[in-house]
N, C-alpha and C positions, 0 to 999 in steps of 0.2 A: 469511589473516591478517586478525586486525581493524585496520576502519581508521575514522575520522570519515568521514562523508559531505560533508563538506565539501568537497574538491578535488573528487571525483567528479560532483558536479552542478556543480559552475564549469566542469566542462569540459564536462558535458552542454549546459548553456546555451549554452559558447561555440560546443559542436558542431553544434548544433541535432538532437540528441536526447535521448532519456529515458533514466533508470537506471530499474528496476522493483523495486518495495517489493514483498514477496511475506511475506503474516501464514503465520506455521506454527503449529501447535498441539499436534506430538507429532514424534518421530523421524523415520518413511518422509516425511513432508509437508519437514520440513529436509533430508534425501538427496536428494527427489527435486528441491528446488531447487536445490541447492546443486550437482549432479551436470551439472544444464543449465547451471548460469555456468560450466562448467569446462569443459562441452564447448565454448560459444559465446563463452570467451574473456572475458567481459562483467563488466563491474562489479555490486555484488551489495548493495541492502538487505533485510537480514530481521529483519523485524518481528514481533511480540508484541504482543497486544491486550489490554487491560485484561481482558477474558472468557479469554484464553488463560494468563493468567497465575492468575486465579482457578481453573482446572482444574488446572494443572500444577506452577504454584509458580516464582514470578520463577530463582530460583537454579537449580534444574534445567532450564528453560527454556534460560537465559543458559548454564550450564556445556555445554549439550550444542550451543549456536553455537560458544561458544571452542574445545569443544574438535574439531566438524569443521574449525574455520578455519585451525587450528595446520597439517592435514595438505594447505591448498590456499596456493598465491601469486593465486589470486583475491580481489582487494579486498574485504573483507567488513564490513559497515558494521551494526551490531544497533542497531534502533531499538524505541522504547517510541510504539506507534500509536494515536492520538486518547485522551487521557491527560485524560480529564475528571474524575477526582478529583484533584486537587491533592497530598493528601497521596502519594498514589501516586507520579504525577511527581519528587515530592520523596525518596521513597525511592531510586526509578531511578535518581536521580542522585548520591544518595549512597553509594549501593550500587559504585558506580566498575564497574560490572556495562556498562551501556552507554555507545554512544559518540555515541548520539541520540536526545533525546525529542521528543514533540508534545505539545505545553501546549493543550487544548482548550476551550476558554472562548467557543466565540463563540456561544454561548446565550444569553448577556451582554449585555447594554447596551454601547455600546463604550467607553465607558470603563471598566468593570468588566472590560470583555477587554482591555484596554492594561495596565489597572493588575495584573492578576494575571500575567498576560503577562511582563511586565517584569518580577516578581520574580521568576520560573522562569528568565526570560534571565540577571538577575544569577548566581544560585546556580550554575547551570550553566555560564556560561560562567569562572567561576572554576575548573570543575574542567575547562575546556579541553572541556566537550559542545555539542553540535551541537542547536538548537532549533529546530523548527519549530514555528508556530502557526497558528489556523485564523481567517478572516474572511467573515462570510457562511456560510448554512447548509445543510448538502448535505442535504437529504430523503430518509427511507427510514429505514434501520436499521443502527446502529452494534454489534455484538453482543446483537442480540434487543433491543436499545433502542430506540424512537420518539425520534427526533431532533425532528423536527418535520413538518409537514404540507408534501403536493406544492408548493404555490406555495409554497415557501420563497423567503427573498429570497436575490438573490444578491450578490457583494461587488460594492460601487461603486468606481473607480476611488480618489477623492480620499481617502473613507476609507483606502485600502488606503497611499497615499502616507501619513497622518497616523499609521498604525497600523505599519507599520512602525519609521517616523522615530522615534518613541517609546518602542518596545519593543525594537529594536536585536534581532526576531528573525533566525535566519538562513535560512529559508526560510519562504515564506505557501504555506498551501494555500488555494485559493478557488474560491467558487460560481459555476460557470458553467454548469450543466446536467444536471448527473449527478447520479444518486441511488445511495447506499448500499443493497447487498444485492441481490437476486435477486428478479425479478416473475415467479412462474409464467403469468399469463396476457395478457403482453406485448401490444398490438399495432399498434406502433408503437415506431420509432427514437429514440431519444434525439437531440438537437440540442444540441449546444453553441454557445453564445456564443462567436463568436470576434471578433468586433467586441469585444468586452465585456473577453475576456483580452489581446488588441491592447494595448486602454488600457491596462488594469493593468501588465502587460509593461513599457510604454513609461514609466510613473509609477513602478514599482518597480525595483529593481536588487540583487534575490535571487533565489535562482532559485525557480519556484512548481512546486507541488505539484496532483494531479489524483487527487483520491475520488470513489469510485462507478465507478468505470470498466469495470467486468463486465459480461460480458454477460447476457443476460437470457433464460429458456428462457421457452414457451408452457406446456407441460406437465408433469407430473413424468415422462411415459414419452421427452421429451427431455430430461432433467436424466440420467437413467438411461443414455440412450445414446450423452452426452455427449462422456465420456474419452475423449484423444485425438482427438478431432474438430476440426476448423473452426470454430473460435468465431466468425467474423466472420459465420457463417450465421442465428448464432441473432438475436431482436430485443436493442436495448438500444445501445452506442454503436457505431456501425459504424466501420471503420479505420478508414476514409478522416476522419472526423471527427478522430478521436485523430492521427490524422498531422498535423494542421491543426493540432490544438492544441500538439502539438511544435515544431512551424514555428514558432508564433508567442509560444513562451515558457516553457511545461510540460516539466520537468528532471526531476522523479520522477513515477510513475503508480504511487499502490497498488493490488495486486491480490489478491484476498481471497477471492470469491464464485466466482470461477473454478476457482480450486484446489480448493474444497470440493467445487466441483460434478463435477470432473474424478476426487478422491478418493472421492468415495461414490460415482460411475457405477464404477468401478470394481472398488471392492471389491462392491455387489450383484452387476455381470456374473459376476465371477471365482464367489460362490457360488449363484448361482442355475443355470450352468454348472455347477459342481461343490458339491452340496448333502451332500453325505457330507466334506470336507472337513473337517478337528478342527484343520488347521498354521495359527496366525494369519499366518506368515511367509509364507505362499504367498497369500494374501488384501490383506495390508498391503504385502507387496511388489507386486504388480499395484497398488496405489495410488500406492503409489510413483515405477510407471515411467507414469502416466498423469501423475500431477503434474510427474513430468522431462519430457514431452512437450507440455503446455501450457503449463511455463515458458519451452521453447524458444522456441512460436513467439509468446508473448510480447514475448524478447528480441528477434526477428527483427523484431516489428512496430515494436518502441520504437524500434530502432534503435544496439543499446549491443550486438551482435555484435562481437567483436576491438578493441572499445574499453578497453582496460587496456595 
């Protein structure tokens, strides 16, 4: 069933866990997520990115979330992910297609990200959608985008209190150490500021959001041998980190780079195995069941297992 994301992260915050944002881009990538929340019981956003919507086309995107969600009673919450063209957002929302966007402006000066901010707040919260906006800027790459460079700053407390107050969004996503996308030649752990999202946490009272969160291969011959493996092996944010940042205030975790990397280690093994192969279904399907197995142990980590 679709549902707003709104109760689902009130309760993650009050539970002190995470729900998991998972971007899909084609059918097996939606099955195979959708097939993990149903096994793990767990509450479910799935998202579409401004590049996945340019490949596939908002409406068939959206109709083919409606129409798995009709056939599960798992919470299904269809969200529009880092929505930095405006007019775009503005469609999502009218579109009565989704039941949450991300208004992403904070390239912006902040008052240009308050003020454009707040006018995607109005609009959508008239049609009863669910908004998150972004403060401070995650480094790396947003759909084959340069966002901005590594020492990107991160969000300040006070800000985040004045940016909120103002914009009356209902969730902040914010910068505290992770970078957007996949580094092949990793070496070294990502660190999160947890002192940093403490504050925020304690100065805000919505629940926040956590991009970049993937992990990170060295090589493409581990990007390849990925699927279905131990992500917490590769570099990039280690658990134990992301559990800290749950503890101390992070309700949703998008997860993007995983999946992809989990979907194409998969479909290569399957035909490099089998090179006379002509059935895409036997190909897309082994994608499929590698993507249901690194959403699981996703859900296992966030900690949103039997939460519904």
């Amino acid at each position: 069933m679709i549902v707003s994301p709104k109760t689902m992260l009130q309760r993650a915050r009050r539970g002190g866990y995470a729900v998991g944002a998972f971007n899909v881009n084609n059918l097996e990538i939606l099955q195979g997520v959708v097939e993990a929340a149903m096994q793990m019981r767990s509450p479910l956003i799935v998202q579409t990115s401004q590049g996945a919507i340019e490949y596939a086309g908002m409406e068939l995107l959206a109709a083919m979330v409606h129409t798995i969600a009709r056939d599960t009673d798992i919470p299904i919450a269809l969200h529009l992910d880092h929505g930095t063209d405006v007019a775009l957002v503005m469609e999502a929302i009218d579109s009565g297609l989704y039941t949450s966007v991300m208004i992403d402006t904070s390239r912006f000066p902040l008052q240009d990200n308050i003020r454009i901010t707040r006018e995607v707040v109005k609009r959508a919260h008239a049609r009863k959608i669910f908004v998150e906006a972004e403060l401070g800027a995650i480094p790396g790459k947003e759909d084959q985008v340069d966002v901005m460079e590594a020492d990107a700053f991160m969000t300040r407390p006070e800000e985040a209190t004045r940016f909120v107050k103002e914009t009356d969004c209902d969730a902040l996503a914010v910068s505290i150490g992770t970078k957007h996308g996949v580094s092949k030649f990793a070496s070294v752990h990502a660190r999160l500021d947890i002192e940093r999202l403490r504050a925020i946490a304690s100065a805000v009272n919505k629940p926040l959001v956590l991009h970049g969160a993937s992990s990170v291969y060295r090589n493409l011959k581990d990007v390849a041998e990925a699927y279905g493996a131990d992500l917490s092996k590769a570099f990039g944010v280690p658990d134990g980190q992301l559990k800290k940042a749950i503890k101390n205030g992070i309700a949703k975790i998008n997860t993007d780079s995983d999946i992809r990397i989990a979907f194409t280690g998969a479909v290569d093994q399957y035909m490099t195995r089998h090179p006379n192969n002509m059935d895409p279904r036997a190909y897309l399907g082994a994608g499929r069941d590698a993507v249901r197995r690194t959403v699981i142990r996703k859900m296992k980590l966030f900690g949103s297992e039997g939460m519904i």
